[in-house]
N, C-alpha and C positions, 0 to 999 in steps of 0.2 A: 169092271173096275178091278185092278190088280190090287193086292194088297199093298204095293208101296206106293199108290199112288192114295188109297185110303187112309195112311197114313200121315201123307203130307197135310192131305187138309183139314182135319180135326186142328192137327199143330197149327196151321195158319191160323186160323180163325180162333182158337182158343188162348193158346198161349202166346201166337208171336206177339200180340197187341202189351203181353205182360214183360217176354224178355226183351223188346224193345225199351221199355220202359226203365227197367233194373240194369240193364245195358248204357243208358242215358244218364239215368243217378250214377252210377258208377264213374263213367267217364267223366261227367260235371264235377262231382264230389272229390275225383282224384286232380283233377283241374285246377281247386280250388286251392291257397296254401292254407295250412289251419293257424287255428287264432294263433297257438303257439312259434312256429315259424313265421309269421307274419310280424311276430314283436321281437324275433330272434332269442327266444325262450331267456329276456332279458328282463327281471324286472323292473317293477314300477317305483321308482322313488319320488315321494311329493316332496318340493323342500321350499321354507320359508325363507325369505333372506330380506336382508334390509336395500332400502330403493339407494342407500351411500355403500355399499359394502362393495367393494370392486374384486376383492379376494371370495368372494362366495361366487362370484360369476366363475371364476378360474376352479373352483371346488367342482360345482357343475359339470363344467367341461373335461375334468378330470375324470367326474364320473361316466359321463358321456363316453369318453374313450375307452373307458372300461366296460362298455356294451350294457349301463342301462336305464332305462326310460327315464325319461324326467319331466316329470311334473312342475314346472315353475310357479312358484308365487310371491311375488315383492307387495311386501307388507310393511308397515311402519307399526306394528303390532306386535314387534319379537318377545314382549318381554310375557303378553299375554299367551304368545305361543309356548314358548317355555311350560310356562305355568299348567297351562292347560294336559300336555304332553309327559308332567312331571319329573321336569327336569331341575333337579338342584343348582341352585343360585351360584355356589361355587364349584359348577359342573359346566358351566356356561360357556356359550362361545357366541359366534357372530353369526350363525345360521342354523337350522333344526330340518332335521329331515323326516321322515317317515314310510316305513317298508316292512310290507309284512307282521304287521303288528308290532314291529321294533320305532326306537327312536332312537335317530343319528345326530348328535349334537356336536357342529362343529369339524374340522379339518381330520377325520377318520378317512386315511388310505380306503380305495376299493377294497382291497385285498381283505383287510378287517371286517370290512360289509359283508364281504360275500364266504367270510368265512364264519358269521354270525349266524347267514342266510343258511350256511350249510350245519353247524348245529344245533342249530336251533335252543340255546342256553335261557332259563328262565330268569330273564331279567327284563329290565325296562329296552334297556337299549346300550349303546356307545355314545362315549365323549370323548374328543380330546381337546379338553378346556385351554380357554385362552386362546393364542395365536398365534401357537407354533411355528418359527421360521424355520424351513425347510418340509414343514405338512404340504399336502395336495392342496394347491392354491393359492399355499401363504411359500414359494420360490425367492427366495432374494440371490441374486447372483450366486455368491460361492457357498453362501450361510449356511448351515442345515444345524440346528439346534436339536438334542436329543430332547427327546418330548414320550409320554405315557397313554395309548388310549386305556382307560376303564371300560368296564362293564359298572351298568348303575339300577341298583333296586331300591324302593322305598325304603329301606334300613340302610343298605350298603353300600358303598365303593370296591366293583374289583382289580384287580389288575387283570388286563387280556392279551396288550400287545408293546413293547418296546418298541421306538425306531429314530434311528438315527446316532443310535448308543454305539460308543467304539467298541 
C-alpha cells in the first residue's frame, strides 16, 4: 500500500460521510431565501379599519406600495381600538395601525412611518387626525389640504411632519 493510496481511505470512510453532509447544509441553506428576503426586509403593519371606510382601503394600498406588510383587520370595534392602543380622542382618525411597538393613527404618508421606524423616538406613535384631503388615501382630484402629522405620548402632542404646506 502506497502512502497516497492510505490516505484516501481513512478520508473516505471517515470523513467523506461528514463533508458530504456540511457540503449538503450548505448548498440547501444557501438555496433557501431567509425570513428576511422572503418579506423583502419589509415590515409588518397590522391595521384596524372600519368594514364602511373605503379611504383606509386606499391608506392600505398606499402602504402596500411603499413595500410593507399588511396585516388586515375590518372591525366595527374602532373606537375600542383607539382606546386600547392609547390614542387621544382628538388625535383620532378613521383607522389605527400598529408597527413595531408604535401606533399609526390615520392618513400618516409612508415616508413618516418609515422614518419613525428609523428613529426610533419615544413616543406612542403618529396621527394625522381627521381626514385630510390630499393625505395617502384621502386623494380628491386637484385638492390637497395642508394637514400636520404629530408624534403622541401620554402627556403630549408633537409636531414631526408638515405636508402639503406651500
Amino acid at each position: 500500500m502506497t502512502p497516497r493510496t492510505a490516505l484516501k481511505f481513512p478520508l473516505r470512510t471517515s470523513l467523506y460521510p461528514l463533508m458530504v453532509a456540511i457540503c449538503a447544509t450548505v448548498f440547501f441553506w444557501l438555496m433557501q431565501p431567509s425570513a428576511a428576503l422572503a418579506r423583502g426586509n419589509s415590515p409588518q403593519l397590522t391595521v384596524y379599519r372600519s368594514p364602511t371606510c373605503g379611504c383606509c382601503k386606499a391608506w392600505v394600498a398606499h402602504m402596500k406600495s411603499a413595500g410593507f406588510q399588511i396585516n388586515d383587520n375590518v372591525t366595527s370595534q374602532m373606537e375600542n381600538i383607539r382606546q386600547t392602543y392609547g390614542v387621544p380622542e382628538k388625535l383620532s382618525s378613521c383607522h389605527t395601525a400598529l408597527i413595531d411597538g408604535y401606533v399609526v393613527e390615520g392618513h400618516v404618508p409612508a415616508a413618516d412611518v418609515q422614518r419613525l421606524l428609523s428613529e426610533k423616538p419615544d413616543v406612542i406613535g403618529l396621527t394625522a387626525p381627521g381626514m385630510p384631503a390630499g393625505a395617502p388615501g384621502m386623494e380628491m382630484d386637484n385638492r390637497s389640504d395642508p394637514y400636520t402629522v404629530f408624534a403622541f405620548t401620554p402627556n403630549a402632542t408633537l409636531f414631526f411632519a408638515n405636508h402639503n404646506h406651500s
